[in-house]
C-alpha positions in Angstrom: 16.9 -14.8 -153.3 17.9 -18.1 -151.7 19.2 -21.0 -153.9 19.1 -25.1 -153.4 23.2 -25.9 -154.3 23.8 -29.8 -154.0 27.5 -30.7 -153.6 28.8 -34.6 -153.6 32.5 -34.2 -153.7 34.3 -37.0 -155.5 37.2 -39.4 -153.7 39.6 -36.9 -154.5 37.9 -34.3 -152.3 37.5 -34.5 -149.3 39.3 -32.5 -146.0 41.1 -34.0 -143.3 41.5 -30.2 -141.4 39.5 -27.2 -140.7 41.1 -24.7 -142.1 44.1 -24.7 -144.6 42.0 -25.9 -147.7 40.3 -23.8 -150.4 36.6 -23.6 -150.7 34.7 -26.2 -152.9 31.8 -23.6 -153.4 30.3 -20.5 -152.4 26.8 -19.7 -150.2 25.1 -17.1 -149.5 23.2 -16.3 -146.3 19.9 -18.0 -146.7 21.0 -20.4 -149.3 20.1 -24.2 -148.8 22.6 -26.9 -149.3 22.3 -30.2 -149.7 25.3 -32.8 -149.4 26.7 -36.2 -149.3 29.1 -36.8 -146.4 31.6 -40.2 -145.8 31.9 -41.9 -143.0 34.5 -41.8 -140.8 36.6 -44.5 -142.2 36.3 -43.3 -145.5 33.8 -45.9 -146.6 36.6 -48.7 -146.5 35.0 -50.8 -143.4 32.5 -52.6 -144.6 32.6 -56.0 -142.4 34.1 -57.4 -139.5 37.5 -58.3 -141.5 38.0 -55.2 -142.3 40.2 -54.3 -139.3 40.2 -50.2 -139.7 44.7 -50.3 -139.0 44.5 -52.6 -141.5 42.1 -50.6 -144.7 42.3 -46.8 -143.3 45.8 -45.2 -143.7 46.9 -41.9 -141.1 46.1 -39.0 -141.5 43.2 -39.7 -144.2 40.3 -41.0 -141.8 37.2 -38.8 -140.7 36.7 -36.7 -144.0 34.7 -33.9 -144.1 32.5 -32.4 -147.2 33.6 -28.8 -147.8 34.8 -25.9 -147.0 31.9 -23.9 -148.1 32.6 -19.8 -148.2 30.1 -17.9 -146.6 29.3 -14.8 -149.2 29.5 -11.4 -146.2 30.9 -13.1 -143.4 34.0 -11.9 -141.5 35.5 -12.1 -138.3 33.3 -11.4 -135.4 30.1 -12.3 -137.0 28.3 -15.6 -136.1 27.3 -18.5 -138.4 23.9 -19.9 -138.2 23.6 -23.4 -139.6 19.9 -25.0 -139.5 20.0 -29.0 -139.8 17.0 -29.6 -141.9 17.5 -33.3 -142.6 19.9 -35.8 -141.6 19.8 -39.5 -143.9 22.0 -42.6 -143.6 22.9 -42.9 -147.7 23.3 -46.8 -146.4 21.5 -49.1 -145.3 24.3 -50.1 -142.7 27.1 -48.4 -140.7 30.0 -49.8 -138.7 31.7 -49.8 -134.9 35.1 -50.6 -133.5 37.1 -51.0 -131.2 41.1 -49.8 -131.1 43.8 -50.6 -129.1 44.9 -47.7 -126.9 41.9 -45.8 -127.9 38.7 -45.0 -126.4 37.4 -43.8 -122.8 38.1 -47.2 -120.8 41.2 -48.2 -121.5 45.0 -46.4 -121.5 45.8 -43.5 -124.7 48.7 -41.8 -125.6 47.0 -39.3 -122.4 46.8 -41.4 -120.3 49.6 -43.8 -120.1 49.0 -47.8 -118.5 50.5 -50.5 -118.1 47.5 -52.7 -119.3 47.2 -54.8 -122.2 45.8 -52.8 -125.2 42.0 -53.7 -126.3 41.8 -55.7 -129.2 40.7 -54.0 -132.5 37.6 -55.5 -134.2 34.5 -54.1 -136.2 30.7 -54.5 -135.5 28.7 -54.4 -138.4 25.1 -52.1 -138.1 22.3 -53.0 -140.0 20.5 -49.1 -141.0 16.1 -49.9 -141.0 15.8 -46.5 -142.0 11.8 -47.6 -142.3 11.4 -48.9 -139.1 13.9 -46.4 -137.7 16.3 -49.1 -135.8 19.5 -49.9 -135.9 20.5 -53.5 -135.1 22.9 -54.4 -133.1 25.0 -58.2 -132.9 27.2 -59.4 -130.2 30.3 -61.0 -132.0 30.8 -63.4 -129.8 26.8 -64.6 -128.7 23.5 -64.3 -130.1 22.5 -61.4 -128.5 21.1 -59.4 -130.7 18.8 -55.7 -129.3 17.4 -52.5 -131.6 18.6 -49.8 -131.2 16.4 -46.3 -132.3 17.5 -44.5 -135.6 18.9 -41.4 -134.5 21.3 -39.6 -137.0 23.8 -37.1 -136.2 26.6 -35.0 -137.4 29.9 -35.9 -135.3 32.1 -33.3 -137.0 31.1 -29.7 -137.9 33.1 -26.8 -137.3 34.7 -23.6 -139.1 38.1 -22.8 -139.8 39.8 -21.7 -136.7 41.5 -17.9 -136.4 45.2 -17.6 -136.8 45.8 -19.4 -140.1 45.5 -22.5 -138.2 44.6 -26.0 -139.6 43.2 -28.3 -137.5 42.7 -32.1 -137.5 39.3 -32.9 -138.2 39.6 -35.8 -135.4 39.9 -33.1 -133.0 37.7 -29.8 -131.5 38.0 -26.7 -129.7 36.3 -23.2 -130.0 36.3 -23.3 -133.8 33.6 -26.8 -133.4 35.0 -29.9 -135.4 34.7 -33.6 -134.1 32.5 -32.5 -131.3 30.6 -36.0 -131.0 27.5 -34.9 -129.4 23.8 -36.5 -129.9 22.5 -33.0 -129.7 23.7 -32.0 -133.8 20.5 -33.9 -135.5 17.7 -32.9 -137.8 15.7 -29.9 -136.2 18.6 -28.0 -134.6 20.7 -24.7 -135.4 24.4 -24.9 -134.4 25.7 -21.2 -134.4 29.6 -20.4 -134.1 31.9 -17.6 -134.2 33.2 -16.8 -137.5 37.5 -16.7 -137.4 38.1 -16.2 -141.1 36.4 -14.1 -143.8 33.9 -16.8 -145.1 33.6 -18.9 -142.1 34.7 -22.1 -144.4 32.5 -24.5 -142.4 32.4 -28.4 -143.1 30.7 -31.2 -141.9 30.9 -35.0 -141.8 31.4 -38.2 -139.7 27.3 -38.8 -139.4 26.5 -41.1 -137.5 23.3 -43.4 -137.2 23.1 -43.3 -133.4 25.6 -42.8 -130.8 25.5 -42.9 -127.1 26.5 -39.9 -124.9 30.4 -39.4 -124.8 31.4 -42.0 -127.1 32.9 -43.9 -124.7 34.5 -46.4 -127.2 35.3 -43.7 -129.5 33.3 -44.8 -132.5 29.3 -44.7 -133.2 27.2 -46.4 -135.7 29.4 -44.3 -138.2 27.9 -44.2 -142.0 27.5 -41.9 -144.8 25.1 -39.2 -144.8 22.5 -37.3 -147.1 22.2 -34.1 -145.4 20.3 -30.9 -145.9 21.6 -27.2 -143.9 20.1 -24.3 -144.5 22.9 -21.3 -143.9 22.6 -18.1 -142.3 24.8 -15.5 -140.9 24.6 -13.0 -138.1 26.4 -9.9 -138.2 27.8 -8.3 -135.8 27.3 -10.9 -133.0 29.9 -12.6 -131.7 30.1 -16.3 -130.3 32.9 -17.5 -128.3 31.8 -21.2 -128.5 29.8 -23.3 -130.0 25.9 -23.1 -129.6 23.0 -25.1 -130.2 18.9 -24.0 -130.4 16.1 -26.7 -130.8 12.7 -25.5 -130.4 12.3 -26.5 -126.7 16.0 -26.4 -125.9 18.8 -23.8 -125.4 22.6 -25.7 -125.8 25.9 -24.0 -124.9 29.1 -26.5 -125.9 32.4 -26.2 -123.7 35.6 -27.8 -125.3 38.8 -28.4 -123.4 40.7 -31.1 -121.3 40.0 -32.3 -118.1 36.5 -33.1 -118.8 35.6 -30.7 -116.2 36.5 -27.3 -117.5 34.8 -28.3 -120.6 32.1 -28.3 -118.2 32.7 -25.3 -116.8 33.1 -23.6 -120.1 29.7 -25.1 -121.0 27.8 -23.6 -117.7 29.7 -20.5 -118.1 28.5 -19.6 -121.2 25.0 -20.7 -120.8 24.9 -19.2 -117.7 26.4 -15.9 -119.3 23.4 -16.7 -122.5 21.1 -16.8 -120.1 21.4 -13.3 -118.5 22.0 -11.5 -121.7 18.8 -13.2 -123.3 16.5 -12.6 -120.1 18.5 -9.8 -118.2 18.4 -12.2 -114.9 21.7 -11.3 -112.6 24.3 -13.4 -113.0 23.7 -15.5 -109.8 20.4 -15.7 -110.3 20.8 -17.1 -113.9 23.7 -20.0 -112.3 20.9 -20.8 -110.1 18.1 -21.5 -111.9 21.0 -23.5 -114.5 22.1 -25.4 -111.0 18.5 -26.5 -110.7 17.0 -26.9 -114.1 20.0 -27.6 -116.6 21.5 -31.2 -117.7 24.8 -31.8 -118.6 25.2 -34.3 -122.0 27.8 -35.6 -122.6 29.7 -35.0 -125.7 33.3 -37.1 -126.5 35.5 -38.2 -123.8 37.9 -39.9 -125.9 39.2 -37.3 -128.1 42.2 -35.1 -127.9 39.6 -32.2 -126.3 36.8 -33.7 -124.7 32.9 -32.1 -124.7 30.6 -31.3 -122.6 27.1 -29.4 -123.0 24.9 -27.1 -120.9 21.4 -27.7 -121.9 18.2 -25.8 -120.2 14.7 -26.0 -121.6 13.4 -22.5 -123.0 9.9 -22.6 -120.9 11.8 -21.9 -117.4 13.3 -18.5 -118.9 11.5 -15.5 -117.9 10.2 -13.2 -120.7 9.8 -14.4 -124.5 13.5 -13.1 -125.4 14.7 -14.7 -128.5 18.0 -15.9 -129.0 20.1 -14.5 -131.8 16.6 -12.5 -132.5 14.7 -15.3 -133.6 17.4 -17.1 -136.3 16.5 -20.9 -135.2 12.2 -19.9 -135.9 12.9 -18.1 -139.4 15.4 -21.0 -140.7 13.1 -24.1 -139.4 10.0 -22.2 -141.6 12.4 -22.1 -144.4 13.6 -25.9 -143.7 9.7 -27.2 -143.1 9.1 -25.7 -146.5 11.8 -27.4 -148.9 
């Protein structure tokens, strides 16, 4: 029998890595779980003074709420995790810019001799009721809304190996992904590394554009709602996505374009297995029917998507047997 378990971890709480922590609770397969995550600056940004170099202290910035130990699951299994809902807990978030951060200007990476950006904050006003988000030049009147649309930026298992990893940061094991595509409605399946999975989640943010390109969203704290699953048995090598209409294969890496390849790859490998087309005739129909979004391009991996809509797959195969249909019932009915 499923159960509703609601966690709010208190300041003290909160992880900075996947993997290399202890569990704050225990699920089981089917269970429903309902949490509070902080934003990415720990909640310490609250207006345009509060220059994030300045508030935030290294390493402690993009918490996460968990691990969570996933009762059955081992290695080579997949985890199934159904967003029911997604809900700023404020009615405001917050946006920066950093020097030598960011797509657009010179990183650690990728070394310049340009001046570094200047840091400063933009300050979000959350209409949850409308469904906006506001956004105010700093230095005009300009003012434009912007629609609602919340996210999860980070959400990933513990990787293999005894490894801890930064939660700033993503490969194979998910993490700070920074993609559109994790909001309310979607199952995000990955490949278990450790008995228990020990997923987390956090860094929600109220909208963001594709790839991040200044690194930081309309990040704010989130009320959110995943209903858990496992699949045993099944192995995923990266990071998947299912919507309703939608099929979603996430490639990790740098250059930006073998994350893309990793992406196609594996969808184009998803695709074959779930319809039995041959291989080239699956990287076709991808080539001519398949978008790319754009995940982070700022991060120490960057992330890239292969998306294809389900109605141009022959057949009525389901993938993982059906997981994304059974957990949306169960989510439409909390």
């Amino acid at each position: 029998m499923s159960e509703l378990i609601t966690y709010r971890p208190g300041t003290d709480e909160y992880g900075y890595t996947l993997g290399g922590r202890s569990p704050v609770a225990t699920v089981r397969p089917g269970d429903v779980l309902q949490v509070y995550t902080e934003d990415c600056f720990g909640g310490l940004v609250r207006t345009g003074k509060d220059l994030p170099s300045q508030v935030c202290e290294l390493p402690f910035v993009n918490p996460t709420t968990g691990p969570f130990f996933v009762e059955g699951a081992r290695p080579g299994d997949t985890l199934a995790l159904h967003f029911a809902s997604i809900t700023p807990a404020r009615d405001w978030g917050v946006s920066a810019t950093f020097p030598h951060f960011g797509a657009l200007t010179g990183t650690h990476n990728t070394a310049t001799l340009h001046p570094a950006l200047e840091e400063r904050v933009w300050v979000y006003e959350i209409d949850a009721d409308k469904g906006v988000v506001r956004y105010r030049a700093t230095q005009s009147g300009h003012e434009v809304e912007l629609p609602l649309d919340p996210m999860h930026g980070t959400v990933g298992l513990a990787p293999g190996g005894y490894e801890a990893r930064s939660t700033l940061t993503c490969d194979a094991h998910g993490g700070n992904l920074d993609t559109p595509e994790i909001r309310a409605g979607v199952t995000v399946y990955f490949g278990v590394n450790v008995e228990g999975a020990l997923f987390a989640l956090g860094d929600g943010h109220a909208r963001q554009g594709e790839g991040e390109v200044c690194g930081v969203a309309v990040e704010t704290a989130m009320n959110t709602t995943v209903v858990v699953d496992l699949i045993p048995g099944v192995a995923t090598a990266w990071p998947r996505l299912e919507t309703d209409e939608h099929l979603l294969s996430i490639g990790v890496t740098r250059p930006l374009e073998d994350a893309y390849r990793i992406a196609h790859v594996d969808m184009t490998e998803w695709i074959g297995s779930l319809t039995g087309l041959e291989q080239l005739d699956a990287y076709q129909l991808l080539s001519q029917a398949g978008t790319s979004p754009a995940g982070n391009v700022v991060d120490p991996n960057y992330t890239m998507l292969a998306k294809i809509a389900k109605r141009y797959l022959p057949g009525r195969a389901e993938a993982y047997e059906g997981v994304h249909a059974r957990l949306r019932a169960t989510a439409a009915s909390l």
